[in-house]
GUFILUM-290126 format. One line per field, with one value per residue (C-alpha): residue number from 1; residue in three letters; x negated, y negated, z. Coordinates in nm, 4 decimals, always signed. Example, Ala and Ser with C-alpha at 12.3 -4.5 7.8 and 13.67 -1.06 7.14 Angstrom:
2
n 1, 2
res ALA, SER
east -1.2300, -1.3670
north +0.4500, +0.1060
up +0.7800, +0.7140
***
This chain:
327
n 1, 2, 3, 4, 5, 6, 7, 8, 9, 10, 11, 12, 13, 14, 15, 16, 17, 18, 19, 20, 21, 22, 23, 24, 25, 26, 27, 28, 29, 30, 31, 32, 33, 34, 35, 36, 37, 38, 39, 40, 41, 42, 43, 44, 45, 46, 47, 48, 49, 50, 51, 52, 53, 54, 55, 56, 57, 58, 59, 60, 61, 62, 63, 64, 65, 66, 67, 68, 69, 70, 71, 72, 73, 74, 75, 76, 77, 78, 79, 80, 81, 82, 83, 84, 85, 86, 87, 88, 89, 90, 91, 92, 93, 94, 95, 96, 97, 98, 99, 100, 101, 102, 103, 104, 105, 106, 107, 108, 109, 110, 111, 112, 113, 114, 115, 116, 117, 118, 119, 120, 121, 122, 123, 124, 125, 126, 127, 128, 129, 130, 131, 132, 133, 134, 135, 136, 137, 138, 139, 140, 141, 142, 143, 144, 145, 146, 147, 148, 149, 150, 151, 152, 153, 154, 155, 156, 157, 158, 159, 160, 161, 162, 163, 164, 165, 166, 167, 168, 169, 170, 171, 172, 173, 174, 175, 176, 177, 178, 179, 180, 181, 182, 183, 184, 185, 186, 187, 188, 189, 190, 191, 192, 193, 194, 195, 196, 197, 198, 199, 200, 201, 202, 203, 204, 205, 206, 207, 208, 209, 210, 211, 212, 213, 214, 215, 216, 217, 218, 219, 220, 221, 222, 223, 224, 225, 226, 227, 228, 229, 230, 231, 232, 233, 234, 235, 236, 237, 238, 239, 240, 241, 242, 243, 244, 245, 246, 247, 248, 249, 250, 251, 252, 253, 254, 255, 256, 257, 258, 259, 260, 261, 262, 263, 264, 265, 266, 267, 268, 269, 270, 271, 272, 273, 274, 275, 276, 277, 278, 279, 280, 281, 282, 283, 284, 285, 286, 287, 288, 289, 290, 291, 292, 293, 294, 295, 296, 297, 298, 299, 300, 301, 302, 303, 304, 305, 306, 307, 308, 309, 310, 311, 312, 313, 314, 315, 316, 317, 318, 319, 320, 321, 322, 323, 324, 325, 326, 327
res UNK, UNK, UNK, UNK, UNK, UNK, UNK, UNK, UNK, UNK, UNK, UNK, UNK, UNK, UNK, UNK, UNK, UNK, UNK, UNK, UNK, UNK, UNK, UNK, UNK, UNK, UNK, UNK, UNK, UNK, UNK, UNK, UNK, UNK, UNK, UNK, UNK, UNK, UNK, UNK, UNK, UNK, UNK, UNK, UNK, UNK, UNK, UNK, UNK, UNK, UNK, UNK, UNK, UNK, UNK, UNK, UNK, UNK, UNK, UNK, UNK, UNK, UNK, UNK, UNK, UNK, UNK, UNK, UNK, UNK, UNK, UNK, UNK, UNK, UNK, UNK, UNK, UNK, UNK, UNK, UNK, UNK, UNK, UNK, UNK, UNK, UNK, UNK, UNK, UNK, UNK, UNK, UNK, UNK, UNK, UNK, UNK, UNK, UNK, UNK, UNK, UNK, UNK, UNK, UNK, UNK, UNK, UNK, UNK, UNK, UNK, UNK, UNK, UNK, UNK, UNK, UNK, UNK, UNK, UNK, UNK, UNK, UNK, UNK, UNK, UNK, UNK, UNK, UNK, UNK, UNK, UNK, UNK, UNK, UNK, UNK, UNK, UNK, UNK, UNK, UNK, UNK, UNK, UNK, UNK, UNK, UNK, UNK, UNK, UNK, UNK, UNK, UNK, UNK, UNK, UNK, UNK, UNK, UNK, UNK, UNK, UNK, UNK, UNK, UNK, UNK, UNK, UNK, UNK, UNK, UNK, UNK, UNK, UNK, UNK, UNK, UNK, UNK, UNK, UNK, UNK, UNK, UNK, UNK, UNK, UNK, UNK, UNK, UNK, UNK, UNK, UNK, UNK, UNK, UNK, UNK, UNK, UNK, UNK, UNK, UNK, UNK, UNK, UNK, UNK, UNK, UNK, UNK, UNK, UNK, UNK, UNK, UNK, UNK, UNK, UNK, UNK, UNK, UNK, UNK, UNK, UNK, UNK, UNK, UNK, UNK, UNK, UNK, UNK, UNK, UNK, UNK, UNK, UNK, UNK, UNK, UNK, UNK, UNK, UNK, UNK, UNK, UNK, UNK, UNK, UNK, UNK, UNK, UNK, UNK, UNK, UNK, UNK, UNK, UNK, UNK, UNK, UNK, UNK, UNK, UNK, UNK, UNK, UNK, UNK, UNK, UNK, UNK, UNK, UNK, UNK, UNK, UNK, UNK, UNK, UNK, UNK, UNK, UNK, UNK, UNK, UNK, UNK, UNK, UNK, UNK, UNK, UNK, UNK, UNK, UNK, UNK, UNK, UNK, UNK, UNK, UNK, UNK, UNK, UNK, UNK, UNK, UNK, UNK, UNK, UNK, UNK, UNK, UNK, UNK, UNK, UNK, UNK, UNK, UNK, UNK, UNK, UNK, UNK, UNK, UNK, UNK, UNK, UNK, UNK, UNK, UNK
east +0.0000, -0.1114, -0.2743, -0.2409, -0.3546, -0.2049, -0.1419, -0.4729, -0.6297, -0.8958, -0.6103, -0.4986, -0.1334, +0.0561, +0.3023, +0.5577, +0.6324, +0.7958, +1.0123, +1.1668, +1.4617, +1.6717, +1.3799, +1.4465, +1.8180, +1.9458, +1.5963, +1.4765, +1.0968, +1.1347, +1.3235, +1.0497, +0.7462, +0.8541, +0.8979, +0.5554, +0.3762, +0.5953, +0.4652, +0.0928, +0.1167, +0.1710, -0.0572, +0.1501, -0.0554, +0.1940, +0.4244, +0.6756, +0.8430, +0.9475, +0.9379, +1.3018, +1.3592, +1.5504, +1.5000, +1.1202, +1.1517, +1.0731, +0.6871, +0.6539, +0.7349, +0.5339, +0.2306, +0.3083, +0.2813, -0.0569, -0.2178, -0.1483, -0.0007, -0.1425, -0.4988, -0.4608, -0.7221, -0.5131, -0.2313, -0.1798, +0.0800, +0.2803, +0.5136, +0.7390, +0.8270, +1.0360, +1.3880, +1.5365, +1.8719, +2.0072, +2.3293, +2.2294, +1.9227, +1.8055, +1.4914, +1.1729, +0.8983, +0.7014, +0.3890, +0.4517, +0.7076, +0.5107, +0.1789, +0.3371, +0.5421, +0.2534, +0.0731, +0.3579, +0.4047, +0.0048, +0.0492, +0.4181, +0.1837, -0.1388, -0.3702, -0.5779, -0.4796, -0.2076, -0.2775, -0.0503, +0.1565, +0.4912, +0.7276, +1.0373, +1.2335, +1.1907, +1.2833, +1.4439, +1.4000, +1.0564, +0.7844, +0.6672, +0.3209, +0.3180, +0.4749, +0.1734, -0.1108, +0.0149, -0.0193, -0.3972, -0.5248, -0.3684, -0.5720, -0.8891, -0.8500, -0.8633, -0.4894, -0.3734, -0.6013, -0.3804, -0.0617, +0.2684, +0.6535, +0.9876, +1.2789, +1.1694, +1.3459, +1.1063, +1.0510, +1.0033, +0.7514, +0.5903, +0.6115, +0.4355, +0.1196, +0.0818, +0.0476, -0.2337, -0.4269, -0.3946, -0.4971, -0.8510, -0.9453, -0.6967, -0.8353, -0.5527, -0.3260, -0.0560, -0.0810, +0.2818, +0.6271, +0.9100, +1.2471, +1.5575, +1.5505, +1.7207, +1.9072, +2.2152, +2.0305, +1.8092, +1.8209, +1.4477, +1.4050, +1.5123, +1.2734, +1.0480, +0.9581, +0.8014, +0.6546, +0.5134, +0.3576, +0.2002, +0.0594, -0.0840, +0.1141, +0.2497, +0.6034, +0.7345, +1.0789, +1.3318, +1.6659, +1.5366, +1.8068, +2.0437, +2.1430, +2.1613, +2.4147, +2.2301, +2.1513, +2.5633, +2.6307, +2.9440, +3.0737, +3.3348, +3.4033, +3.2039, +3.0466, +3.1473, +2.7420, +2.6322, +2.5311, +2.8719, +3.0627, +2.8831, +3.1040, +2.7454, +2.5963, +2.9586, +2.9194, +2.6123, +2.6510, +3.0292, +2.9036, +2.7826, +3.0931, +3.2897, +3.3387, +3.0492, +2.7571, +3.0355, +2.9534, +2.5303, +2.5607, +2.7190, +2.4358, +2.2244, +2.3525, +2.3478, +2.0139, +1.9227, +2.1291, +1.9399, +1.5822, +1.7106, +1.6198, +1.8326, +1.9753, +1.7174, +1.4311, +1.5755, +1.6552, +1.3513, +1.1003, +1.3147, +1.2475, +0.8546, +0.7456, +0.8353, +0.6183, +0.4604, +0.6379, +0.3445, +0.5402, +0.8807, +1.0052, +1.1520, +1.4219, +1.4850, +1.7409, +1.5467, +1.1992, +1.4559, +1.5437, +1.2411, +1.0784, +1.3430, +1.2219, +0.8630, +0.9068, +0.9500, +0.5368, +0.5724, +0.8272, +0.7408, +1.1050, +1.0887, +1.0947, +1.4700, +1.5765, +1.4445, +1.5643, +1.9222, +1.9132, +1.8377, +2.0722, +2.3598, +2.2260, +2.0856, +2.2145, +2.2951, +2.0833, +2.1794, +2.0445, +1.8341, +1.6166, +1.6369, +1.4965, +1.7382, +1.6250, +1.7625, +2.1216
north +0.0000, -0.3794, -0.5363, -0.9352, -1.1914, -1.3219, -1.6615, -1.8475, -1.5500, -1.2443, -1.0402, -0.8130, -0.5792, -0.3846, -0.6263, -0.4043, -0.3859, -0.1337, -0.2462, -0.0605, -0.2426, +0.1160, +0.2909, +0.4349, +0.3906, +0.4811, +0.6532, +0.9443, +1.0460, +1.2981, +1.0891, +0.7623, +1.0058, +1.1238, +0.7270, +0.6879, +0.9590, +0.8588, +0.4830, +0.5301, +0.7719, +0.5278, +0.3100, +0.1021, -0.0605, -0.3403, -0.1673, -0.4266, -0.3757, -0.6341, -0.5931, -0.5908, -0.3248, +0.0006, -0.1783, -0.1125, +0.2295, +0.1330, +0.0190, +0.3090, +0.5556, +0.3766, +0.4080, +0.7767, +0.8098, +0.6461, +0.8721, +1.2127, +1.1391, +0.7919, +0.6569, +0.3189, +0.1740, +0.1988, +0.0008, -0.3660, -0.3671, -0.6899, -0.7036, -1.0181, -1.1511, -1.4342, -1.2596, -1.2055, -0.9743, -1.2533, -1.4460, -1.7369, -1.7411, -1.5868, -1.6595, -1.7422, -1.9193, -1.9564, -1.8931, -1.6734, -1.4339, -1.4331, -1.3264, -1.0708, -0.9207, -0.8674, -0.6778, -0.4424, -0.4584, -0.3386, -0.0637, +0.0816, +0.0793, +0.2358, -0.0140, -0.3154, -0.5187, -0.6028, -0.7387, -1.0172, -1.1590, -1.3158, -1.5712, -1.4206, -1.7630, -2.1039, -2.1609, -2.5259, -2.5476, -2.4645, -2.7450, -2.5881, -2.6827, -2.4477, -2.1539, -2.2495, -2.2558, -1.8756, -1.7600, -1.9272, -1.7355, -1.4617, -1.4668, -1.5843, -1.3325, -1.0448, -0.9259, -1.0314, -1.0593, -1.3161, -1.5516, -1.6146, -1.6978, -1.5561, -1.7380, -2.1248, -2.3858, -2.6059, -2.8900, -2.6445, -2.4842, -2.8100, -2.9013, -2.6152, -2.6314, -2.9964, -2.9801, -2.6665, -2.9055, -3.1983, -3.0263, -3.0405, -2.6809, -2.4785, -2.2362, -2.0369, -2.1331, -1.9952, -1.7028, -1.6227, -1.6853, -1.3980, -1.4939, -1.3506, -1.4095, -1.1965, -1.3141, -1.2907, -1.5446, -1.8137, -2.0968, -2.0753, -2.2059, -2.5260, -2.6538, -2.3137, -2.1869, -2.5173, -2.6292, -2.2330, -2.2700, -2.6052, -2.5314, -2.2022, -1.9684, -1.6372, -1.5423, -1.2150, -1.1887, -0.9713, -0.7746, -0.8488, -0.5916, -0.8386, -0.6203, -0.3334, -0.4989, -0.5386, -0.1694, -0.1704, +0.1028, -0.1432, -0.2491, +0.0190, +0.0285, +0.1354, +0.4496, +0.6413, +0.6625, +0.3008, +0.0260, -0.1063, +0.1418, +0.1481, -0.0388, -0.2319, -0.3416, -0.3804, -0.7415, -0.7779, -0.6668, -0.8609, -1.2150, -1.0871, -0.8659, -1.2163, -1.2013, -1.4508, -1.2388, -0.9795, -1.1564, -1.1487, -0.7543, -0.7364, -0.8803, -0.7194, -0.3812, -0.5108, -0.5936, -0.2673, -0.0986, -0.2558, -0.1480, +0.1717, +0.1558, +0.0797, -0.2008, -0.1430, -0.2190, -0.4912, -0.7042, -0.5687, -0.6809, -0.9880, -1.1412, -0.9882, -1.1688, -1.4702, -1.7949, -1.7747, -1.4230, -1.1448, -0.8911, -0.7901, -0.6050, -0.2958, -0.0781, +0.2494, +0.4568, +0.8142, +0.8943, +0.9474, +0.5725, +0.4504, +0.6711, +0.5279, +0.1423, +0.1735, +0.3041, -0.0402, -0.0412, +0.0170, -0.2674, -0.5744, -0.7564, -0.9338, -1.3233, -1.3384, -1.1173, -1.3187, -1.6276, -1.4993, -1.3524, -1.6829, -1.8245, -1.6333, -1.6476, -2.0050, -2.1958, -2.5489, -2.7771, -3.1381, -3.4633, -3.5102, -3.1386, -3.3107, -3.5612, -3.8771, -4.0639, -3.7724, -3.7803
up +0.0000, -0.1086, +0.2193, +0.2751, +0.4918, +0.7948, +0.7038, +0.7300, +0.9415, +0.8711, +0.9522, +0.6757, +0.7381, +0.4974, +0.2716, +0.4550, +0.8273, +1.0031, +1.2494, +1.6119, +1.6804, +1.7268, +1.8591, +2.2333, +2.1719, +1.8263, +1.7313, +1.9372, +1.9300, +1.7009, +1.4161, +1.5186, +1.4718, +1.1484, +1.0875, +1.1566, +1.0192, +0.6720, +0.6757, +0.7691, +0.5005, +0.2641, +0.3442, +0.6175, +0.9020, +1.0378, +1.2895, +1.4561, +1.8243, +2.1229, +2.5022, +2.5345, +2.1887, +2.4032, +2.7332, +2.6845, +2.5453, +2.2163, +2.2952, +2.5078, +2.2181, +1.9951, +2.2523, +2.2966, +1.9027, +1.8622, +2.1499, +1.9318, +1.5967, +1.4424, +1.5240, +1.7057, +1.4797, +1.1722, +1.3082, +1.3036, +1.6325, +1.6750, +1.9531, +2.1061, +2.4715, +2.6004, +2.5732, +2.9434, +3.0029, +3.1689, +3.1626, +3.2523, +3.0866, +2.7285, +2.7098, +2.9331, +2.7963, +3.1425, +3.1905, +3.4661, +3.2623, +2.9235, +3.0691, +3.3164, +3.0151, +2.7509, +3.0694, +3.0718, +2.7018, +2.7257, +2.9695, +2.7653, +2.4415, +2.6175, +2.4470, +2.5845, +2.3226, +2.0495, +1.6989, +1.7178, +1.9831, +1.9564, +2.1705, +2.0646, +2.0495, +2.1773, +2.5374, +2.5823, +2.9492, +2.9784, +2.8585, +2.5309, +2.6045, +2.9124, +2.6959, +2.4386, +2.6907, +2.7886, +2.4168, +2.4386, +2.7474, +2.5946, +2.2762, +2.4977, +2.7443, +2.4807, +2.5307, +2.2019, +1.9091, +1.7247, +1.8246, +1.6449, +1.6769, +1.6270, +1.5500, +1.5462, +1.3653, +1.1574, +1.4374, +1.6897, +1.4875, +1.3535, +1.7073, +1.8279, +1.5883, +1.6242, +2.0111, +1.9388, +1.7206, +1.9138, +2.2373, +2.3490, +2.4597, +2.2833, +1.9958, +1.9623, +1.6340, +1.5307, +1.2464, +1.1798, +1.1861, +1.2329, +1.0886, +0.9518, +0.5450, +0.2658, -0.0332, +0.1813, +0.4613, +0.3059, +0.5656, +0.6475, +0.3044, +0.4275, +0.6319, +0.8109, +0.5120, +0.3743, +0.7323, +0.7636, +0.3828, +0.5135, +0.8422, +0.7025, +0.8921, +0.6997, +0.7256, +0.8691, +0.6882, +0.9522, +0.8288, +0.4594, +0.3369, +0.4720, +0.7676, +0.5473, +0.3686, +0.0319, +0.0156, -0.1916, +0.1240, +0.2210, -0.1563, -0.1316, +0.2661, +0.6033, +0.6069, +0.9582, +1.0163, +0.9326, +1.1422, +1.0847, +1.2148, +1.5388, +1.7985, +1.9259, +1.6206, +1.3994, +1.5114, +1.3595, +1.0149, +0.9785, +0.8867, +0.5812, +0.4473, +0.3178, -0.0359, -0.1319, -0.0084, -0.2132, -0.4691, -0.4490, -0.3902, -0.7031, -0.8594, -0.7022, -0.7741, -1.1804, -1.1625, -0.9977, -1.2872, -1.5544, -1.3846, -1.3638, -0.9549, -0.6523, -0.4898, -0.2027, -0.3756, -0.6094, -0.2789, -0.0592, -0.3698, -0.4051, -0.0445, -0.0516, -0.2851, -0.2220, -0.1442, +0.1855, +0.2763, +0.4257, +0.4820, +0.5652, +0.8450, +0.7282, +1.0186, +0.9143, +1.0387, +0.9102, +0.7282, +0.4028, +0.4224, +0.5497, +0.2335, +0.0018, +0.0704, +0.0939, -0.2488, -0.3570, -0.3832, -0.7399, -0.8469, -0.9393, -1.0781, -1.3792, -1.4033, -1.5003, -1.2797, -1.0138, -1.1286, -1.1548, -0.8091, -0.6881, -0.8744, -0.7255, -0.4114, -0.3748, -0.0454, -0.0629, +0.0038, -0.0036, +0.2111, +0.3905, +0.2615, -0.1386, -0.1895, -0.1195, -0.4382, -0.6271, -0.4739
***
């Protein structure tokens, strides 16, 4: 599998991630080891997780994994912290929390260290410079080998990397950006995107199959055994079952027609290869499926296919993201 940089970093990972959302709770140990054994088999090094995926579980499988079945050196692990199970309270950007939760993320994974470290989303109560300051004694201490962010509007991410540069002391920048972006959800394009493209920082594009919903398997209903027709995640796939993302299925399912490929791997190579995307983070229910998109190695989509699945798909952008002379 094609290797790319990190946004402006050494670090290389596989231009597709595999992600453990469902991994200690949907995904037993048997099903995730076949997982990975099928992606670093390919070629995959970029392996995706969070402190709070299965309450924890989903690190700690992943750590069992790499003791016995897949040598720690040929992974590229990037795990999150900053979500809390709290009511009152989703996230903690702290100093306090974030350092305490990469040691246990350490100790769940059985490593010393994790490729790249990620604030899961930006806390508004806590000072972002303190939340920053944890991410550099991370990277300084040798816990984390790089830094990035999950779920950041543009100013908050503009934000963020200005304070790093502006700060006497702090070495740590920022080497990525983890957001939700398929042709079904293009609002990064509005402002991340650009501000991750300018500050050098490569994007990790989540639920790129548009919660599954771009693979066509809900253009003629729910299937009993898709994330839809769990009672948990049914909430999750719903906001993009209207009939305009009905509408960019469609075309996507042409397009896949006249390629003589699938729908998967029309709207997977699609969002991968788009300016300023690294990699995207791939969840796989089974090996088959998780076989079935990194298959999309070999497809490149031709010029006019791209352009007419923008097209369909484009969001709308008016002021103040165009420019206002134009208007």
């Amino acid at each position: 599998m094609e290797q790319r940089h990190l946004g402006r970093t050494g670090l290389r990972v596989s231009r597709i991630g595999l992600g453990t959302l469902t991994w200690g709770r949907d995904t037993d140990e048997h099903d995730a080891a076949e997982q990975l054994k099928t992606f670093w088999e390919a070629g995959g090094t970029l392996v995706d997780t969070a402190d709070v995926y299965g309450g924890g579980e989903a690190e700690y499988l992943l750590g069992r994994l790499t003791e016995g079945l897949v040598p720690r050196r040929d992974l590229v692990i990037a795990t999150k912290a900053g979500s809390v199970a709290d009511p009152y309270r989703r996230f903690n950007g702290s100093r306090g929390h974030l350092l305490a939760a990469l040691d246990a993320s350490l100790e769940r994974l059985g490593t010393d260290y994790v490729d790249l470290w990620q604030i899961h989303a930006f806390d508004p109560v806590t000072p972002l410079e303190e939340t920053l300051q944890a991410v550099d004694l991370a990277v300084s201490t040798g816990r984390a080998r790089y830094a990035g962010v999950s779920n950041f509007c543009g100013w908050q991410l503009a934000k963020a990397a200005t304070w790093q540069l502006a700060s006497p002391g702090v070495r740590t920048r920022l080497a990525s950006t983890q957001m939700e972006y398929s042709l079904l959800q293009r609002g990064v394009e509005r402002e991340v995107l650009p501000a991750a493209l300018d500050l050098g920082m490569g994007l990790l594009p989540s639920s790129p199959l548009g919660r599954g919903v771009l693979t066509g398997k809900y253009r003629t209903g729910t299937p009993a055994d898709s994330r839809g027709a769990s009672e948990l995640l049914a909430p999750f796939v719903e906001p993009y079952l209207d009939d305009p993302a009905g509408r960019i299925v469609d075309a996507v399912a042409t397009a896949a027609d006249g390629l003589a490929t699938t729908a998967l791997q029309v709207a997977l190579a699609w969002v991968r290869d788009r300016p300023g995307v690294v990699a995207p983070i791939v969840g796989a229910r089974n090996a088959q499926q998780l076989t079935a998109a990194l298959s999309v190695e070999a497809l490149s989509l031709p010029d006019e296919i791209c352009q007419a699945l923008d097209d369909v798909s484009a969001p709308v952008h008016r002021y103040p993201d165009q420019d206002w002379s134009t208007l």
